[in-house]
DOFIDO-847944 format. One record per residue: x, z, y negated of N, C-alpha, C in turn; residue in one letter; residue number from 1. Coordinates in steps of 0.001 Angstrom, whole numbers, plus 500000, padded with zeros to 6 digits. Example, Ala and Ser with C-alpha at 12.3 -4.5 7.8 and 13.67 -1.06 7.14 Angstrom:
REM residues 2
+--------+--------+--------+--------+--------+--------+--------+--------+--------+--------+-----+
:    n_u :    n_w :    n_v :   ca_u :   ca_w :   ca_v :    c_u :    c_w :    c_v : residu : num :
+--------+--------+--------+--------+--------+--------+--------+--------+--------+--------+-----+
: 513190 : 507800 : 505690 : 512300 : 507800 : 504500 : 513200 : 507800 : 503300 :      A :   1 :
: 512850 : 507080 : 502250 : 513670 : 507140 : 501060 : 512900 : 507870 : 499970 :      S :   2 :
+--------+--------+--------+--------+--------+--------+--------+--------+--------+--------+-----+
***
This chain:
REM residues 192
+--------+--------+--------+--------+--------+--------+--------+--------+--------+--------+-----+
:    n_u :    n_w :    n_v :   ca_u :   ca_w :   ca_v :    c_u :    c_w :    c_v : residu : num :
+--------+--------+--------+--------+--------+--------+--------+--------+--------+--------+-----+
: 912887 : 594969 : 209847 : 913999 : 595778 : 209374 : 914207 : 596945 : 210340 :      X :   1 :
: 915461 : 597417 : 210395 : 915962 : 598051 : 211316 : 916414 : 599533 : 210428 :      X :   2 :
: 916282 : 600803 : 210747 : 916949 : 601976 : 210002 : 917226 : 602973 : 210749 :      X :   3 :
: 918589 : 603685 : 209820 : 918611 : 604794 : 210164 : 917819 : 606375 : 209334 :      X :   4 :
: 917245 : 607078 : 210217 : 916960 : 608239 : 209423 : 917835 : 608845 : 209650 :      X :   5 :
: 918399 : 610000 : 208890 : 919220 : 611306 : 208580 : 918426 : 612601 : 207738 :      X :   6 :
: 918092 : 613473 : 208698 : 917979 : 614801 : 208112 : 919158 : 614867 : 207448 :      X :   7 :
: 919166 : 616107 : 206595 : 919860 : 616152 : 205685 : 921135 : 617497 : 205869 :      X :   8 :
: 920498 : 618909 : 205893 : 921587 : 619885 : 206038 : 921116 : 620027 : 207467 :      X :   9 :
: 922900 : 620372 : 207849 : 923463 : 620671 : 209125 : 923826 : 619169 : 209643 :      X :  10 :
: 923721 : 617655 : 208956 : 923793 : 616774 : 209183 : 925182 : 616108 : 208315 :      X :  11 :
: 924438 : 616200 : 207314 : 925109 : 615306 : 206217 : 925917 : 616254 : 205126 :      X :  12 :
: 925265 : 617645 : 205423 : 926092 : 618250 : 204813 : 926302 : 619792 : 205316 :      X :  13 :
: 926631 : 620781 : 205057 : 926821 : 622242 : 205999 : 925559 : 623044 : 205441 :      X :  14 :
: 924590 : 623099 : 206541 : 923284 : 624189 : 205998 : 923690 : 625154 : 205800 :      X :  15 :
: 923465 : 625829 : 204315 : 923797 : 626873 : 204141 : 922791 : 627709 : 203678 :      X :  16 :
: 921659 : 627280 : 204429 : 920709 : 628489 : 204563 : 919441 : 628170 : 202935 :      X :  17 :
: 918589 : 629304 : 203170 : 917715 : 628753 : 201761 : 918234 : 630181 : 200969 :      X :  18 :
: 919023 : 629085 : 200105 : 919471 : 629460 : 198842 : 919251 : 628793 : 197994 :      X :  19 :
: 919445 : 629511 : 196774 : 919307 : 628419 : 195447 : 919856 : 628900 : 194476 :      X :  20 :
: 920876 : 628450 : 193378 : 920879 : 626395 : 193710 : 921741 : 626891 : 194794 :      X :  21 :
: 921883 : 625348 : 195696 : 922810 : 625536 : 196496 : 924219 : 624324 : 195999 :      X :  22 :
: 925308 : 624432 : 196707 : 926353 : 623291 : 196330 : 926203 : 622925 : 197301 :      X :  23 :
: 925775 : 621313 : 197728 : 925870 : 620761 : 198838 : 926722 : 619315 : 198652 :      X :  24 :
: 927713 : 619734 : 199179 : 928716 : 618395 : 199042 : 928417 : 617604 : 200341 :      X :  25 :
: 928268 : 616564 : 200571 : 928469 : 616000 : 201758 : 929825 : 616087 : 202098 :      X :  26 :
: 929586 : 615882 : 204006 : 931045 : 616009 : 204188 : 932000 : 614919 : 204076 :      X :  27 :
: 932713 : 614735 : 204322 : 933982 : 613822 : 204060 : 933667 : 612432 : 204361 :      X :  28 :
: 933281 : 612244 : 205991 : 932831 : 611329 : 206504 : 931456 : 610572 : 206340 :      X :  29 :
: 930429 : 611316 : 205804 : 929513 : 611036 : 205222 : 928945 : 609489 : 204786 :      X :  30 :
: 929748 : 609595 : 203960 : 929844 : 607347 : 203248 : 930216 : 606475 : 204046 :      X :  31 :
: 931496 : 606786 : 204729 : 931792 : 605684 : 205550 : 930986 : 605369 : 206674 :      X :  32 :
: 930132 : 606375 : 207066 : 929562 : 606295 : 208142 : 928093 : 605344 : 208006 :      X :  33 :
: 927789 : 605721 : 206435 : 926562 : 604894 : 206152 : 927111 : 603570 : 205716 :      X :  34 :
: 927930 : 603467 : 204884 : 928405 : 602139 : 204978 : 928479 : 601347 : 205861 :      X :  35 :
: 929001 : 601939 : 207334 : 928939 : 601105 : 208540 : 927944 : 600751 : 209209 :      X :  36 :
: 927013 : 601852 : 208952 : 925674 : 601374 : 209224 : 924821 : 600118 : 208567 :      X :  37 :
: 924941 : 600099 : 207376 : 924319 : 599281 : 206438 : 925080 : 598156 : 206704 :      X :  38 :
: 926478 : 597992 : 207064 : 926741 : 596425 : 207292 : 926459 : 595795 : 208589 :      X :  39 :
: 926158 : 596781 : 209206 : 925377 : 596589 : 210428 : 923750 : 595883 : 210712 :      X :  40 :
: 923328 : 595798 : 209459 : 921537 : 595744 : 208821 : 921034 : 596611 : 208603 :      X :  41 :
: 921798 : 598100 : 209004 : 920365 : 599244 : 209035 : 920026 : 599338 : 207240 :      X :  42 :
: 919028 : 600138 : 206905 : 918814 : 600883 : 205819 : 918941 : 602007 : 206398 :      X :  43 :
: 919285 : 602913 : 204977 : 919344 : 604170 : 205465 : 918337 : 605075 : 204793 :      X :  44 :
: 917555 : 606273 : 205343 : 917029 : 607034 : 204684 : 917623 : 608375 : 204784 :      X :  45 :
: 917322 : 609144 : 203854 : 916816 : 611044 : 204219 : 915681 : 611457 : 204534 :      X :  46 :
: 915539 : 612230 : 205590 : 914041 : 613076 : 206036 : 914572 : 614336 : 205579 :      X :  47 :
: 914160 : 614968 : 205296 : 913962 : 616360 : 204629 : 913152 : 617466 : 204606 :      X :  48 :
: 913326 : 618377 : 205421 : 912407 : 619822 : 204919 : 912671 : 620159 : 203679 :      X :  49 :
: 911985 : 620348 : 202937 : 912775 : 621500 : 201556 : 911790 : 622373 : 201055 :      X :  50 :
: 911948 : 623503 : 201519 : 911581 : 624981 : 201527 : 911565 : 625722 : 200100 :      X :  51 :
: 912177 : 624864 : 199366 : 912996 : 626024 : 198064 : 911680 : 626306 : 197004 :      X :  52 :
: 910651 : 625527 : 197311 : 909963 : 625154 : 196172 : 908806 : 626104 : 196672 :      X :  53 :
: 908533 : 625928 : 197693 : 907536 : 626754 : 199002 : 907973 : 628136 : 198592 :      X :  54 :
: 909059 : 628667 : 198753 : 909634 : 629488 : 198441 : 909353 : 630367 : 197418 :      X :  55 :
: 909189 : 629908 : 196020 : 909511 : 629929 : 194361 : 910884 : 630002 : 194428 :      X :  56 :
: 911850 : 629317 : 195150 : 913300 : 629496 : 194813 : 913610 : 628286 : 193693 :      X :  57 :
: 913184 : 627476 : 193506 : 913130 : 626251 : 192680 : 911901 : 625406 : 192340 :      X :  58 :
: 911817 : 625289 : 191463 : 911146 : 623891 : 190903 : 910676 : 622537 : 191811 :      X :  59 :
: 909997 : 621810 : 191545 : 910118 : 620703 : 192773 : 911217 : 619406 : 191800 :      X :  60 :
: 911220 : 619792 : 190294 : 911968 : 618704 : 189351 : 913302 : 619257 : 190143 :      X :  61 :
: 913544 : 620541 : 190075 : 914898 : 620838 : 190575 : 915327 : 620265 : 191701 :      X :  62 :
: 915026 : 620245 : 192842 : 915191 : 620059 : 194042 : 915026 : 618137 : 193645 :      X :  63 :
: 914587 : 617642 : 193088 : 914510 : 616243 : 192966 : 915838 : 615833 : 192748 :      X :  64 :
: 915814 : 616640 : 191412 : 917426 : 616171 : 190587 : 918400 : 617091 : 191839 :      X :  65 :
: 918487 : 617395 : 192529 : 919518 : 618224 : 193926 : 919599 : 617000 : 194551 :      X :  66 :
: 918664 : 616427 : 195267 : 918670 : 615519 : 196015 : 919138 : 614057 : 195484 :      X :  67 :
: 919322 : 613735 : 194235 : 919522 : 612752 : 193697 : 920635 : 612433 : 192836 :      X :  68 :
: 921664 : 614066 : 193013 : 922932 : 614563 : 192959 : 923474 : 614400 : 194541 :      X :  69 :
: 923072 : 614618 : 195447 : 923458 : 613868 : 196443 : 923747 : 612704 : 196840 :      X :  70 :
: 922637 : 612315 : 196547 : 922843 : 610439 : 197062 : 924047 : 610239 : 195860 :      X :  71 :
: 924242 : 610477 : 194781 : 925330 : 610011 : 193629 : 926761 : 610087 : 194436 :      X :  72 :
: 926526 : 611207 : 194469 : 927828 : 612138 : 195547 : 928232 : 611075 : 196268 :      X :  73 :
: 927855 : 610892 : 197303 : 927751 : 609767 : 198847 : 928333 : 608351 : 197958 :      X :  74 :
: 927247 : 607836 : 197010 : 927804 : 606841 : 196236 : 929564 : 606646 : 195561 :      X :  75 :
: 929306 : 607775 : 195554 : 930761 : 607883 : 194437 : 932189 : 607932 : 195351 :      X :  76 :
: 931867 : 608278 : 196571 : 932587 : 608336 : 197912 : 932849 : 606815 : 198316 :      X :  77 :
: 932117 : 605893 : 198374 : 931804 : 604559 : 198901 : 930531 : 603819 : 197919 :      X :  78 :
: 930843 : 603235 : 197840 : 929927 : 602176 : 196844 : 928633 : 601138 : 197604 :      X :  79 :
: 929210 : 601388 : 199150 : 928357 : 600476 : 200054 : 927971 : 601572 : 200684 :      X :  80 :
: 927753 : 602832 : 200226 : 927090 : 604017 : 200722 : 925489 : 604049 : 200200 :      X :  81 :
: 924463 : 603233 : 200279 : 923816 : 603448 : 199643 : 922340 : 603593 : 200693 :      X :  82 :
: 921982 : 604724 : 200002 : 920588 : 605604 : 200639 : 919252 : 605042 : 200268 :      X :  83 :
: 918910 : 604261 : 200809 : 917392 : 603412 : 200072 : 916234 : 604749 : 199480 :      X :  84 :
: 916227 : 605696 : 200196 : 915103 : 606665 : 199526 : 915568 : 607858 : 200013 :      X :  85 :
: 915414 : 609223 : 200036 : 915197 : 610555 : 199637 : 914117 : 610734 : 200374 :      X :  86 :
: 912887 : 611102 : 201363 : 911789 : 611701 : 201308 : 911984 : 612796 : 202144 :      X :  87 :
: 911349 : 613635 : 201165 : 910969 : 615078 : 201330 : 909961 : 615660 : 201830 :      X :  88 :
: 909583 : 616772 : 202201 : 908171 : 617488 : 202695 : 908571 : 619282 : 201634 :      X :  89 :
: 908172 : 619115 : 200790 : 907440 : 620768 : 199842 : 907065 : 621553 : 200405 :      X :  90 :
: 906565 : 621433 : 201777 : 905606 : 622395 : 201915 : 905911 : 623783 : 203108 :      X :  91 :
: 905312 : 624739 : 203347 : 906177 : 625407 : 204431 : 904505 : 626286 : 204720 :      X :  92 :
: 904159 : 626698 : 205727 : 902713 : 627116 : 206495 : 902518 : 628319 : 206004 :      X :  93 :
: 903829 : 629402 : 205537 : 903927 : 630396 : 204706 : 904686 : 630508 : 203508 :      X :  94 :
: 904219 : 629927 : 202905 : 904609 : 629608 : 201422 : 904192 : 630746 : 200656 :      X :  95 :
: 905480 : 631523 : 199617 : 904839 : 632111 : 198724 : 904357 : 631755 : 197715 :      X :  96 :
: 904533 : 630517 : 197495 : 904037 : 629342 : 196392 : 902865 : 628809 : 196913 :      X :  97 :
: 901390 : 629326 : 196015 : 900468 : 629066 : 197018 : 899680 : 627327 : 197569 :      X :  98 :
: 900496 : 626470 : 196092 : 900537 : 625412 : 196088 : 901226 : 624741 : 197067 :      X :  99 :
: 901967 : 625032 : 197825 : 902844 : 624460 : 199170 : 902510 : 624895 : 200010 :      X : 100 :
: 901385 : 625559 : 199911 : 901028 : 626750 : 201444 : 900391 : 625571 : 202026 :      X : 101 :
: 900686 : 624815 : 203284 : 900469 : 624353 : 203982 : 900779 : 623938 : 205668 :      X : 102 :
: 899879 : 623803 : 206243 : 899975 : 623195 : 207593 : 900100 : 621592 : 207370 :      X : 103 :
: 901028 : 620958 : 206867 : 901069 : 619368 : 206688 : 901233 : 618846 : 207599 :      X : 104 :
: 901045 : 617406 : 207571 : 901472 : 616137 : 208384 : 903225 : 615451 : 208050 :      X : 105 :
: 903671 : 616045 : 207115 : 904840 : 615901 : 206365 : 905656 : 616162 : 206596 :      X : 106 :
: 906019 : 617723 : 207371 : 906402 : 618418 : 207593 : 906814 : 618298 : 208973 :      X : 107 :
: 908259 : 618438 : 209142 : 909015 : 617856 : 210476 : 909008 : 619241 : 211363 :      X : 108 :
: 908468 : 618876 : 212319 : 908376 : 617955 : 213822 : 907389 : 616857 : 213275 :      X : 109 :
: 906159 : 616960 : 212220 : 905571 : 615830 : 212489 : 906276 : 614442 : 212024 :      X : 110 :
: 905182 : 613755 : 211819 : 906323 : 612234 : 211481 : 906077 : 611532 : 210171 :      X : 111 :
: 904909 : 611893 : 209716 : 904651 : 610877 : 208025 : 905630 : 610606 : 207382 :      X : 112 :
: 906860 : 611119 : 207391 : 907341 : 610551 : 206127 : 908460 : 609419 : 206876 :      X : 113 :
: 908492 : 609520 : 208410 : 908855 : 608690 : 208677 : 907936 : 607037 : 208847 :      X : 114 :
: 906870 : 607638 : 209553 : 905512 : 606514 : 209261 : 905921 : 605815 : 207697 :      X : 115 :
: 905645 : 606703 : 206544 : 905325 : 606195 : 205063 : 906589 : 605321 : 204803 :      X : 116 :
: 907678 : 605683 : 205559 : 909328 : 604676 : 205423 : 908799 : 603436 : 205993 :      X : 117 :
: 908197 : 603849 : 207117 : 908105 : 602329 : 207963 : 907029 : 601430 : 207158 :      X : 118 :
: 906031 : 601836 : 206293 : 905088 : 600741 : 205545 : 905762 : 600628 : 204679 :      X : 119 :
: 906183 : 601592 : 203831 : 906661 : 600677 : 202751 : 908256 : 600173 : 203023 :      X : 120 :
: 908567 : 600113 : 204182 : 910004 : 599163 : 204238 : 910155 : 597985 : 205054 :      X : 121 :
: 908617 : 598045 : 205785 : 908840 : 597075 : 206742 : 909617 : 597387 : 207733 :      X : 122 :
: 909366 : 598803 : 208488 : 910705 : 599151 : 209010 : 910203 : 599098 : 210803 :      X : 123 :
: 911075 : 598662 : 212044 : 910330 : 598191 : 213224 : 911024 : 599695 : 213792 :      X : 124 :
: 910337 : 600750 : 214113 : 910805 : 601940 : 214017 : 911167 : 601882 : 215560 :      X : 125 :
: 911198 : 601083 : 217203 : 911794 : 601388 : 217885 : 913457 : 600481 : 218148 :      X : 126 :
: 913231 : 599957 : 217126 : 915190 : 599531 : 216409 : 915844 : 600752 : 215360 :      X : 127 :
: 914888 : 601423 : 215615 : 915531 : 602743 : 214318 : 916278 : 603611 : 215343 :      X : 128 :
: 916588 : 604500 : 214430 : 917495 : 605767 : 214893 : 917097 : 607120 : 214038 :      X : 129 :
: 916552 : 608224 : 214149 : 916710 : 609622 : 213443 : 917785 : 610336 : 214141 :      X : 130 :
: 918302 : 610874 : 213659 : 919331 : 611566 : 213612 : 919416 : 612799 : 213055 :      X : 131 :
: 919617 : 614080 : 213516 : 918814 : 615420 : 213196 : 920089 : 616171 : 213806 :      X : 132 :
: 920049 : 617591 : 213437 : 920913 : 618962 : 214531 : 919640 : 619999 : 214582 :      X : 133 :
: 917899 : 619783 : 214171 : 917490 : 620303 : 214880 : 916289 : 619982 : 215873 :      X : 134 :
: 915564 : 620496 : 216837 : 914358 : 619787 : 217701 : 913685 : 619438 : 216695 :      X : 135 :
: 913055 : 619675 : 216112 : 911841 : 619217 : 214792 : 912609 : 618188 : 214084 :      X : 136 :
: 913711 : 617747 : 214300 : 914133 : 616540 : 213823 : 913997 : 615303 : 215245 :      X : 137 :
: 914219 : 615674 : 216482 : 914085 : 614916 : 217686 : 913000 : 615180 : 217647 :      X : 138 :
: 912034 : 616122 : 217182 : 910508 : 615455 : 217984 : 909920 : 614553 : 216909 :      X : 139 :
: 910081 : 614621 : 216065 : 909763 : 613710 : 214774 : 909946 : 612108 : 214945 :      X : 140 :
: 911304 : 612141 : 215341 : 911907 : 610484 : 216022 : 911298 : 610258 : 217243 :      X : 141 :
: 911272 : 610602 : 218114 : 910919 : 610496 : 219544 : 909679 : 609902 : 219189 :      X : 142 :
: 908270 : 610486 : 218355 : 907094 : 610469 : 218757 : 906703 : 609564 : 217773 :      X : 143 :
: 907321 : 608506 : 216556 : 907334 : 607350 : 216432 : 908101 : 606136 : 217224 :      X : 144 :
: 908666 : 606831 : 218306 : 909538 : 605797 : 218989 : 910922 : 605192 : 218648 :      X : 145 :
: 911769 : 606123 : 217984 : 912979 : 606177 : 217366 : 913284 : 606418 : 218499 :      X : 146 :
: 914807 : 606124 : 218466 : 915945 : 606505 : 219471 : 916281 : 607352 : 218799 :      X : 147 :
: 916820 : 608721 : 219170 : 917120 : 610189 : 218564 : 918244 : 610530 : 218923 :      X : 148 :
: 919284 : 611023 : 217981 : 920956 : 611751 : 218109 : 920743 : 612540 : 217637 :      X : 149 :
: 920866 : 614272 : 218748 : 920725 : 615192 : 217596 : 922360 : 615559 : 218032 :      X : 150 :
: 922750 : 616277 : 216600 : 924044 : 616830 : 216578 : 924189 : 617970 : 216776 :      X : 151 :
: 924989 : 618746 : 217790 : 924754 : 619781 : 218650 : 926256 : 620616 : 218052 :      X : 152 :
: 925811 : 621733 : 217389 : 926436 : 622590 : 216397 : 925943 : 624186 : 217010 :      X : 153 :
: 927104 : 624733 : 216194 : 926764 : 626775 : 216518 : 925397 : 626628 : 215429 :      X : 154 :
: 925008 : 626174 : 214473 : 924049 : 626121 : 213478 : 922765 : 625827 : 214141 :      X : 155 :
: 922281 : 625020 : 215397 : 921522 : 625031 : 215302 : 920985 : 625191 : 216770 :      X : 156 :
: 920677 : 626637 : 217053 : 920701 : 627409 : 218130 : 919231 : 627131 : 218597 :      X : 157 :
: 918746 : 627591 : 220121 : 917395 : 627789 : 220423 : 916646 : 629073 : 219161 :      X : 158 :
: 917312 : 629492 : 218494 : 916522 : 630384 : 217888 : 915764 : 630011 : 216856 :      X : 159 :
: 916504 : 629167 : 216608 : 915679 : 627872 : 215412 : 914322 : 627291 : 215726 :      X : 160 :
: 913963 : 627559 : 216869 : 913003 : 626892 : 216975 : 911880 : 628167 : 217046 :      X : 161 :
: 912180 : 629001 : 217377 : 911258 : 630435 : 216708 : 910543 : 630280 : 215096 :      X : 162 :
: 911700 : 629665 : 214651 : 911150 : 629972 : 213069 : 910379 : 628415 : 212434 :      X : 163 :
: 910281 : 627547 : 213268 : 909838 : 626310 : 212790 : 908438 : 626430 : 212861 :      X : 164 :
: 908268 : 627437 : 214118 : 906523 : 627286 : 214619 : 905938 : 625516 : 215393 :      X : 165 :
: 907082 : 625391 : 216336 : 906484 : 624458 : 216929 : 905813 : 624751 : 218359 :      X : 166 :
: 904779 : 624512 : 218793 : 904402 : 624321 : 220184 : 904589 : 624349 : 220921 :      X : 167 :
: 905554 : 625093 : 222252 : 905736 : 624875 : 223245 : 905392 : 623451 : 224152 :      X : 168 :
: 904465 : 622849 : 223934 : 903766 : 621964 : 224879 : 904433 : 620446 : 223806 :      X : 169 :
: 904538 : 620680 : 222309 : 905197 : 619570 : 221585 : 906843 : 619631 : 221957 :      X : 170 :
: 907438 : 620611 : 222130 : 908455 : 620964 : 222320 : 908953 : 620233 : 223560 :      X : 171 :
: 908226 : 620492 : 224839 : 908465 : 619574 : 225846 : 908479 : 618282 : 226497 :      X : 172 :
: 907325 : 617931 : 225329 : 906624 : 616307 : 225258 : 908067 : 615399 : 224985 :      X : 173 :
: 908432 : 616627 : 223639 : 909485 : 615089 : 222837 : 910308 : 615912 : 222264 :      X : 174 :
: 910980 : 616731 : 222883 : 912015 : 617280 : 222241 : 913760 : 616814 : 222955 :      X : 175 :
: 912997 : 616011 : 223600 : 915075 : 615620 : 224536 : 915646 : 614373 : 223943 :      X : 176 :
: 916704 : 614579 : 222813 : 917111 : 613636 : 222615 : 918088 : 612485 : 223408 :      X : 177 :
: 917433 : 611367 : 222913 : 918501 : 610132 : 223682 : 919860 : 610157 : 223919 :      X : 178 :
: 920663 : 610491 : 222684 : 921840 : 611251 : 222696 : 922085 : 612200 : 221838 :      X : 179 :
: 922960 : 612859 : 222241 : 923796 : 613663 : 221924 : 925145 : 613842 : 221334 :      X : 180 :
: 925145 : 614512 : 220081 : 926993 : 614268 : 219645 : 927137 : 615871 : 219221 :      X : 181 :
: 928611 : 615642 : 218999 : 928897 : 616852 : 218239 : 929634 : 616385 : 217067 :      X : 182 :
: 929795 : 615345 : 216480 : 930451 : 614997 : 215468 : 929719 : 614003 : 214781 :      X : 183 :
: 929720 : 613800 : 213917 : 929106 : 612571 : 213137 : 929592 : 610941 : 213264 :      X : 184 :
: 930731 : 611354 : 213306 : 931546 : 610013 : 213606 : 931285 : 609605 : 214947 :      X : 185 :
: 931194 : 610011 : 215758 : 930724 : 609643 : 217142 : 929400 : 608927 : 217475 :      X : 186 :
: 928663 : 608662 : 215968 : 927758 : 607961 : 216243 : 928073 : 606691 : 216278 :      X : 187 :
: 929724 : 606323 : 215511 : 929819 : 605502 : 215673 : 929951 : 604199 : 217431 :      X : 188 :
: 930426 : 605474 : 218213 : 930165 : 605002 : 219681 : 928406 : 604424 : 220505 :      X : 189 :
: 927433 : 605122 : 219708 : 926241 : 604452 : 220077 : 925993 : 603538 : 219555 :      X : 190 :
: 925828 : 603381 : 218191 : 925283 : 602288 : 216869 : 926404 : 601355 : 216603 :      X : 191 :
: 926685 : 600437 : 217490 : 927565 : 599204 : 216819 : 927256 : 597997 : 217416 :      X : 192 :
+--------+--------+--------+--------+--------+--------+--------+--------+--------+--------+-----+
***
């Protein structure tokens, strides 16, 4: 099996920062784009940071039912829009929630939850694609051997990478993505 990953805000929908709740509509193009993918063979997933819980800005039930108001969303747009799983990472290295206080493996730049897609989907991860607007989303793909599109926005500046706490030396290994877009729809020019 063949997939696409998709981070989630600044991707699929407009990051609007850690707030809570937040309204995250996907954007317009959103469905059709996974639809085209999926008749293509891919599956599709979400990779996800989510901070809110790390935070105490939310619940982790909350942020479940957020994320699962999304995929509905996308659905309700296109009917052949459909997102095989959601996976998330809780956790953040300075968490005021002392239960999320972690240095994980989960947690993007690293790659588990892309690994944990590929066992339980059967997934041949250098036919995949991640797809991200930030480096910790390209080094994540890169270093399972994904082909990587990051989407290149005012949102997601070199300064971003100050606040992720990645490595300099990880940063250089696997941070250059394969391509490059500035639109979403333009993936349709690589993936067909």
């Amino acid at each position: 099996m063949k997939a696409v990953f998709f981070d989630k805000d600044g991707v699929l929908n407009k990051d609007s920062g850690i707030i809570w709740p937040k309204l995250e509509l996907p954007y317009k193009q959103v469905a059709d784009v996974i639809s085209n993918l999926r008749s293509q063979g891919f599956l599709i997933f979400i990779i996800s940071n989510r901070t809110e819980m790390a935070r105490g800005l939310a619940t982790e039930e909350e942020v479940v039912k957020s994320l699962l108001d999304f995929k509905l969303q996308i659905i309700e747009q296109n009917k052949e829009a459909i997102i095989e799983k959601i996976y998330y990472c809780p956790h953040h290295p300075n968490a005021t929630i002392e239960t999320y206080r972690a240095n994980c493996s989960c947690r993007k730049p690293h790659s588990d939850l892309l690994i944990k897609a590929k066992e339980e989907y059967n997934i041949c991860l250098n036919k995949s694609f991640m797809v991200g607007d930030r480096v910790s989303d390209i080094i994540a793909g890169n270093s399972v051997g994904c082909k990587t599109i990051q989407i290149i926005s005012n949102e997601n500046l070199v300064e971003k990478l100050i606040e992720s706490n990645i490595s300099e030396e990880i940063i250089n290994s696997y941070s250059s993505p394969h391509y490059k877009i500035t639109h979403l729809t333009q993936i349709y020019e690589i993936i067909s």
